[in-house]
C-alpha positions as a printed NumPy array, in Angstrom:
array([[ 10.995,  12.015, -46.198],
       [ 10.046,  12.71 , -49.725],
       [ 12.859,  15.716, -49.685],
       [ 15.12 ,  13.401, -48.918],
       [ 13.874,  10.911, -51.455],
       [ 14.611,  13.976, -53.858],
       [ 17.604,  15.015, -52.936],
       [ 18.723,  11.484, -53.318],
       [ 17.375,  11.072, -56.554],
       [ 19.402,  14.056, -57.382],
       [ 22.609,  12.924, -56.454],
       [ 22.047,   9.183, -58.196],
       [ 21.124,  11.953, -61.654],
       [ 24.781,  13.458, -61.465],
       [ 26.265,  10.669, -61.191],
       [ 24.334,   9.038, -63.716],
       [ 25.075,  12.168, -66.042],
       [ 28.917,  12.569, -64.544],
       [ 28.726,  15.801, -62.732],
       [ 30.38 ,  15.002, -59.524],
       [ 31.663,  18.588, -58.852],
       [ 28.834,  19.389, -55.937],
       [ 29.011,  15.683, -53.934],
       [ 31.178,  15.238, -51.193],
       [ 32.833,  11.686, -51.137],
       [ 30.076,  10.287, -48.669],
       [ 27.238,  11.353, -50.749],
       [ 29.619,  10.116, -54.016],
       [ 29.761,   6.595, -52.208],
       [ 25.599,   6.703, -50.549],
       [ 25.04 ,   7.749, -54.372],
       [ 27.002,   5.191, -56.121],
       [ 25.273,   2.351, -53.897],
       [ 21.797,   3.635, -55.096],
       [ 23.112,   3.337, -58.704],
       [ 24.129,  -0.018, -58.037],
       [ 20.882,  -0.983, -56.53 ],
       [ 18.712,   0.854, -58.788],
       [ 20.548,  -0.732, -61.671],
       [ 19.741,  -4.184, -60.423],
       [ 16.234,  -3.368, -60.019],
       [ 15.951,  -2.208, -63.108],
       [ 17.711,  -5.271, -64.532],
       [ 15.253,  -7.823, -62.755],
       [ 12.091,  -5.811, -64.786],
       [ 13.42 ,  -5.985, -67.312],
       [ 14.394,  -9.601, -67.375],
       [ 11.145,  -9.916, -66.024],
       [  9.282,  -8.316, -68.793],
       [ 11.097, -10.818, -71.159],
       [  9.795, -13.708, -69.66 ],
       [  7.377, -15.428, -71.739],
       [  3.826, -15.48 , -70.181],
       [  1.68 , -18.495, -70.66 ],
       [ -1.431, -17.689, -72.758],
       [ -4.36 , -17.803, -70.624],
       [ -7.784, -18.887, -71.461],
       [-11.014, -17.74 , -69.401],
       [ -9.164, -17.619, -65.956],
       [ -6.808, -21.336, -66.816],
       [ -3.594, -20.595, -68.415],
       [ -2.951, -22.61 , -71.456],
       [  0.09 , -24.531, -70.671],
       [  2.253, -25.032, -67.606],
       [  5.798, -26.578, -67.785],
       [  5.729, -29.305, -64.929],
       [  9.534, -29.414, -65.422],
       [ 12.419, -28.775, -67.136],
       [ 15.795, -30.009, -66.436],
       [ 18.869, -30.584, -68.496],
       [ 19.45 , -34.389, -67.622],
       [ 17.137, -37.077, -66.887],
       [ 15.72 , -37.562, -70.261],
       [ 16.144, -40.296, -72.702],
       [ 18.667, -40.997, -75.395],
       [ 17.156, -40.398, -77.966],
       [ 15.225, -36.85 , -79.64 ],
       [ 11.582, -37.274, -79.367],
       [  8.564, -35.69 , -78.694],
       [  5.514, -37.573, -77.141],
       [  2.245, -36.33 , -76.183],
       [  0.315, -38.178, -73.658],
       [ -4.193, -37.226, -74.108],
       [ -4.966, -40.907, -72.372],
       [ -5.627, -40.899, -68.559],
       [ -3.485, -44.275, -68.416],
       [ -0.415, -42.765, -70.253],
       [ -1.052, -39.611, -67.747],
       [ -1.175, -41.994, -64.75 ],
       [  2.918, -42.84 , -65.548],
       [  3.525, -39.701, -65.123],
       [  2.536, -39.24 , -61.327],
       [  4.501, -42.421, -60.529],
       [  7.46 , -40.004, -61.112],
       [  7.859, -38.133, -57.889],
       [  8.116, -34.743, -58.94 ],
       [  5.684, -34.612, -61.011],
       [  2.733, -36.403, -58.915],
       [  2.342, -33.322, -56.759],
       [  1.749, -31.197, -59.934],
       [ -0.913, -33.787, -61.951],
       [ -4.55 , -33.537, -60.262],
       [ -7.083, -35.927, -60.754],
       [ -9.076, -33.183, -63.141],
       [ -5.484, -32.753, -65.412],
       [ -5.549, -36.247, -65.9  ],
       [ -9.272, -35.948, -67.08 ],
       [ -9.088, -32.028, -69.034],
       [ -5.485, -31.889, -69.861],
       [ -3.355, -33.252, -72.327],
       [  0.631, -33.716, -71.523],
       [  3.901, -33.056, -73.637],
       [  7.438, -34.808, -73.343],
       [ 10.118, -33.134, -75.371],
       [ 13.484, -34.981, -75.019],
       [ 16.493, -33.778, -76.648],
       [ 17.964, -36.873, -76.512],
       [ 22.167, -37.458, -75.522],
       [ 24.054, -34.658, -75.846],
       [ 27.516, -35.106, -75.319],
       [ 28.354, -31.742, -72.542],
       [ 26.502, -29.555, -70.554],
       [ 24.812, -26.178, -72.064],
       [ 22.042, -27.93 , -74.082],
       [ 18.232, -27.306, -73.334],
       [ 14.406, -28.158, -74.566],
       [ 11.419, -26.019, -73.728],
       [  8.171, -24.066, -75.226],
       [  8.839, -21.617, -76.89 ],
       [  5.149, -20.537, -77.935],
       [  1.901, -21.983, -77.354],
       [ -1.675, -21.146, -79.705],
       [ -4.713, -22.348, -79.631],
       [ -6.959, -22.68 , -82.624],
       [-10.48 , -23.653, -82.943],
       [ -9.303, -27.583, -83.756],
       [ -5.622, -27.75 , -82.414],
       [ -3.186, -26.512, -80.059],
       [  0.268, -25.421, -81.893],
       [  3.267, -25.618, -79.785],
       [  6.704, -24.405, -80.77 ],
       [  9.784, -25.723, -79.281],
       [ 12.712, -23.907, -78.358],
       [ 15.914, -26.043, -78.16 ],
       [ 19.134, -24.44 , -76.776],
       [ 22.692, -25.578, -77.806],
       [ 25.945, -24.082, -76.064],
       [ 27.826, -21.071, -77.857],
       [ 30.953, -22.4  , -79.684],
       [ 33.762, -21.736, -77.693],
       [ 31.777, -21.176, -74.272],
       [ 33.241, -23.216, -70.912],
       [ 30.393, -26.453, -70.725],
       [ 30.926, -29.331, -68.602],
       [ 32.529, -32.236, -70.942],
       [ 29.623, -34.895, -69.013],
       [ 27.172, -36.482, -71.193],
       [ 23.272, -34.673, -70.61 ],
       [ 19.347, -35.924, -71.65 ],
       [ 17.526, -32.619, -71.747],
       [ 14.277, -32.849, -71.304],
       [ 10.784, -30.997, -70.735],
       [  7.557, -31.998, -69.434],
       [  4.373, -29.69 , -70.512],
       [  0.4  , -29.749, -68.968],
       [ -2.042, -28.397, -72.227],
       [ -4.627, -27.1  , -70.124],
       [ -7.004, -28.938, -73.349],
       [ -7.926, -31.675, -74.758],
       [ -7.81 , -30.727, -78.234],
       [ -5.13 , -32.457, -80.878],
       [ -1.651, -30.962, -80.502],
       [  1.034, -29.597, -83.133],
       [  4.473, -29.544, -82.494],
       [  6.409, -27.315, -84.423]])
């Protein structure tokens, strides 16, 4: 098996590198589908890799967006953050998000609403960007998406908005 792994892995190199004078058209094609497959594995690690991680404190990450969706917002830009267990009780009359506030969030964790506000075609977005943690405060920064000019959106009015868990109950910044 593993001389066949090689040999493989030989064929997908000349390819790679454009020598194609020693493969036969079947091993051309077998080697051209390993590119292809190879190339989307190595696509999805590296999209992976650029994925932002959460930072995590003791064995709790800091922050977990509860959702993020690109209508259902309100009509206005705002940003509201939510540290009283009454104001956290509205949000688990909302149906997705009741399955993802516990009793203890509602007690340990402070929430975030970022709304965009109306946006007049599809393509817009709100989100974290970052997340820090000082000894007093936890910064957030805010990463707000807007189509490219010129790219094909929807023509349908859109609320973007985000809904954040701070895994804290110390005072927030938004930046």
């Amino acid at each position: 098996m593993l001389n066949y792994i090689k040999k493989q892995l030989k064929k997908m190199h000349n390819v790679l590198c454009g020598n194609f004078s020693n493969l036969n058209f079947l091993s051309l094609n077998k080697a051209v589908k390993m590119n292809k497959y190879g190339i989307i594995i190595i696509s999805l690690l590296v999209l992976s890799c650029g994925a932002s991680n959460p930072t995590v404190v003791g064995n709790k990450r800091l922050y977990e967006v509860l959702t993020q969706k690109s209508d259902g917002g309100g009509n206005i830009r705002f940003f509201e953050i939510l540290s009283e267990p009454r104001e956290i009780k509205m949000l688990q009359n909302d149906v997705n998000l009741s399955k993802k506030i516990s009793p203890e969030d509602v007690q340990n964790s402070n929430f975030v609403i970022l709304n965009m506000g109306e946006k007049a075609s599809s393509g817009y977005s709100i989100g974290v960007h970052a997340v820090e943690e000082t000894e007093k405060n936890i910064i957030i920064t805010i990463k707000e998406t807007t189509p490219e000019p010129g790219s094909m959106v929807s023509q349908v009015i859109t609320y973007p908005f985000c809904v954040v868990k701070i895994n804290s109950k110390k005072e927030i910044i938004i930046k």
